[in-house]
N, C-alpha and C positions, 0 to 999 in steps of 0.2 A: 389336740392331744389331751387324753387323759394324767390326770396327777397323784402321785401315790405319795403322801403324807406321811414320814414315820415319828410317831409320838409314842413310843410307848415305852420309853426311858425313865424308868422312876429310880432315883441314887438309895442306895443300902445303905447302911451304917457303914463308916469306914470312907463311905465316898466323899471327897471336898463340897458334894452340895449337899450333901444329906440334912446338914443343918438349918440348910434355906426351903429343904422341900420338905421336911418331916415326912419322906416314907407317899409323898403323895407325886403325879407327874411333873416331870420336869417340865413338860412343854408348858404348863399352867402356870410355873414361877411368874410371877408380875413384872410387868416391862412396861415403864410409863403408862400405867395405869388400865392394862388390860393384859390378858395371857400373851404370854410371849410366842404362843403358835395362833392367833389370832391375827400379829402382824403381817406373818406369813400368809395367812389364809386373805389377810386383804390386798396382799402383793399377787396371789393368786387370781381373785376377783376383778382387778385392773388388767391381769393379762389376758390381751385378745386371743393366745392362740391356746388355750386350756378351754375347755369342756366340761368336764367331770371332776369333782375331787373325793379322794380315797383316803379318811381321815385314819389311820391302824393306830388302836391302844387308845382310844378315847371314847365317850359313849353322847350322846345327845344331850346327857344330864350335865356336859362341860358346860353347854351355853356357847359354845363359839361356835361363829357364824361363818359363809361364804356365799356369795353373789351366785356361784355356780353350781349346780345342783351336789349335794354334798352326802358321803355314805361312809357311815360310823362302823367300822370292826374291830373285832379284840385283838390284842396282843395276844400273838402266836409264840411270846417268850424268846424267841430269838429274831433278828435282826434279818436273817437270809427267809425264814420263812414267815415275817411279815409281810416281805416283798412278795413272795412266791402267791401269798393269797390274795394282795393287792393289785397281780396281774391277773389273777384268775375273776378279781370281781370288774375286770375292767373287759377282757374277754366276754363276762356274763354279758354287759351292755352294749357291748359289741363288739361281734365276733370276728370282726375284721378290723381293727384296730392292731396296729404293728409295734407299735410305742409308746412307751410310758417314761415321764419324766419323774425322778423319786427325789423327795424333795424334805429335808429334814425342820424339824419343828423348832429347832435353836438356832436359826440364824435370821433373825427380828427384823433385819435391815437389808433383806432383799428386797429389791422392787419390781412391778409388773414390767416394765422397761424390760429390764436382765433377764426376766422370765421368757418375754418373746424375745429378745435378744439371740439366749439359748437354743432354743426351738428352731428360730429359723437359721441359726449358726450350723446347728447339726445334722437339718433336713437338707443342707445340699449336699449331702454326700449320702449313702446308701450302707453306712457301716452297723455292725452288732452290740457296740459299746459305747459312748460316747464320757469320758472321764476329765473333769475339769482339774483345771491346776491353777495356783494364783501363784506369781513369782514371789520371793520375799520381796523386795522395794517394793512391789504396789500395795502387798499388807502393811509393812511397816511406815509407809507413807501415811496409809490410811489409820489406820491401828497401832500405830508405834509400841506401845506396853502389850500387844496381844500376846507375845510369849510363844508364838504356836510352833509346832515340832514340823521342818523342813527336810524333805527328803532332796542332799545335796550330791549333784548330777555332775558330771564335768564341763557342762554350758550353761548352768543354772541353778539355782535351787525353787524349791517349791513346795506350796501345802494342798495338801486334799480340797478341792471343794465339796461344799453339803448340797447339791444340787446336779444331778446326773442324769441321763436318759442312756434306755435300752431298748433293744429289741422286746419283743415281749416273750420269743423263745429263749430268751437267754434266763426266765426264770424254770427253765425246766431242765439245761443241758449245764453239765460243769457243775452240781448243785455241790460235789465235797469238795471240789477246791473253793466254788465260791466262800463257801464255810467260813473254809481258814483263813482267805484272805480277807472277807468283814470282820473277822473277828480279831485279828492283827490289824485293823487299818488305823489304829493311831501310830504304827511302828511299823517304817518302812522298809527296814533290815529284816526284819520277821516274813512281811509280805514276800520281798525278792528272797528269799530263801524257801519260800512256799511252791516260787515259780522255777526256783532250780538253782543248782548248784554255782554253774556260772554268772547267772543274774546276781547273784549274792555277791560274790566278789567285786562286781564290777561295780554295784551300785557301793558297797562298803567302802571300796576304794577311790570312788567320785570318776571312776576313769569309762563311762559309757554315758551318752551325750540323753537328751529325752528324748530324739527322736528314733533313735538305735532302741532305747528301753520299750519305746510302744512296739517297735516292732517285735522284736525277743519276744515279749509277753506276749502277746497277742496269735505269733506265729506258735507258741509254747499252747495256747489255749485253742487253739483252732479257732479262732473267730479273727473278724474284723473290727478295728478301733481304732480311735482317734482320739489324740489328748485336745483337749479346746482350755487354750490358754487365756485367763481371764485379766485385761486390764482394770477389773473393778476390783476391791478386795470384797463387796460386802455379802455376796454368796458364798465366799470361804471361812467367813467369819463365824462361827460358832462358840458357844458357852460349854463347855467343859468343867469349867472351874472358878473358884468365886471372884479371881480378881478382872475374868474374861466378862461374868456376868455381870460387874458393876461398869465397867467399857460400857457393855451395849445399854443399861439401865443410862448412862450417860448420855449415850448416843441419840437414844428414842427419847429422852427428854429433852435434848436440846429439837430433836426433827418436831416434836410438837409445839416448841416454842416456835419455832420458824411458821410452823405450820396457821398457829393462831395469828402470828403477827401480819403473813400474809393477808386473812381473813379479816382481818379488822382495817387495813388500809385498801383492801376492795369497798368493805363496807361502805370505808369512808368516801370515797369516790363515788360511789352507786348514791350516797346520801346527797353531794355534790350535785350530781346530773339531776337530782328530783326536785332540788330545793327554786322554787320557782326565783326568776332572774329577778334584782330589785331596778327599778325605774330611774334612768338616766337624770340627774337632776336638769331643771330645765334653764335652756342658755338665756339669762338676762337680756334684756335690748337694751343697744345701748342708749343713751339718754340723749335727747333732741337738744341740738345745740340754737342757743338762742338769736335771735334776727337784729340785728343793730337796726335801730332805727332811722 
């Protein structure tokens, strides 16, 4: 499966990171010591079941890398029709290709794990959507300070994952609802009032369950979908805002410490197995007892 990368988030004045990007990509902000859509792009590179990646709103002059063959386009200025041209450049490379996983550039601490995780979580079924949800305890387990905005259900509550797979028609059919709905998706009151009158009420009221709401939506948009509940939080976990980005700045410095500390008690073991064995000291004889005359 091909990957569509969305980078092309730069904060305006007025926005809480503007001060940390100065006017330049979000995705590029520093996250233990390399761009924070770099992490991502090496969580990509570990995952077996990706192919291709689709970097939208970055240019080759970033300098970020990926293990898999990797194609730079511009930001289309909006969010539905970066996606729209990052199925059409996956289409270009092959035409029979049915899916695409869209996968955003601020959440540093996914891993290639979760990445096939998803993939083959979703391929067993045959549907047009596939929409991730993280319950709150397993965010706030993981993330306690994340703060993030929970759409609360009457069996659950839950936040958006940054991490999502589609059909690859669904960047051509539903394009004015999609609109509205990416463009409300930090506000899940907005969205269910996108999708109807009665989704609004219910979801306002907490009185319609998540699996009553995929269905409503879904039978509302003529497609098939599935919500894929995630026990991990760190695909939901996104930077928004500056106390979310010092979290993950936290997060990815401590994963490199971990990371070095590993690599230096291999060393040391490897230095172990090489260092040639020292020579058993040798057993004394013991001393001849003397012959009485």
């Amino acid at each position: 499966m091909d990957a569509i990368v969305t980078a092309g988030g730069i904060p305006q004045p007025g926005d809480k990171l503007y001060d940390y990007t100065k006017g330049e990509s979000k995705a590029m902000l520093d996250m233990a010591g390399k761009p924070m859509i770099q992490w991502v792009l090496d969580a990509l590179s570990d995952a077996k079941n990706v192919d291709n990646v689709i970097i939208i709103g970055l240019s080759p002059k970033s300098k970020v890398t990926c293990k898999k063959p990797v194609y730079f386009l511009s930001n289309q200025g909006r969010m539905l029709t970066n996606i729209v041209v990052g199925v059409d450049k996956i289409l270009e490379l092959n035409k029979k290709a049915e899916y695409a996983i869209i996968v955003s550039s601020d959440i540093p601490a996914v891993t290639g794990k979760q990445i096939d995780w998803l993939i083959e979580t979703c391929m067993e079924t045959h549907d047009d959507l596939y929409y991730g949800v993280c319950p709150r305890e397993v965010m706030e387990a993981r993330y306690p300070e994340s703060k993030r905005t929970y759409t609360k259900l009457k069996d659950i509550q839950v936040c958006g994952a940054d991490m999502n797979i589609t059909h690859v028609r669904m960047a051509t059919e539903h394009l004015d609802m999609w609109e509205e709905l990416i463009g409300n998706r930090k506000n899940p009151i907005r969205q269910a009032a996108a999708i109807g009158l009665d989704v609004f009420f219910q979801v306002l009221t907490q009185s319609i369950t998540l699996d009553d709401l995929v269905a409503k939506v879904t039978k509302r948009l003529g497609i098939k979908g599935r919500a894929i509940v995630w026990n991990e939080a760190e695909p939901c976990m996104d930077v928004d805002k500056p106390h979310q980005l010092e979290i993950m700045r936290a997060d990815m410095e401590a994963r490199v410490s971990r990371s070095k500390s590993v690599e230096k008690k291999s060393a040391a073991k490897s230095a172990a197995k090489k260092a040639p064995a020292q020579a058993a000291p040798a057993k004394k004889k013991p001393a001849a007892k003397s012959k009485r005359k």
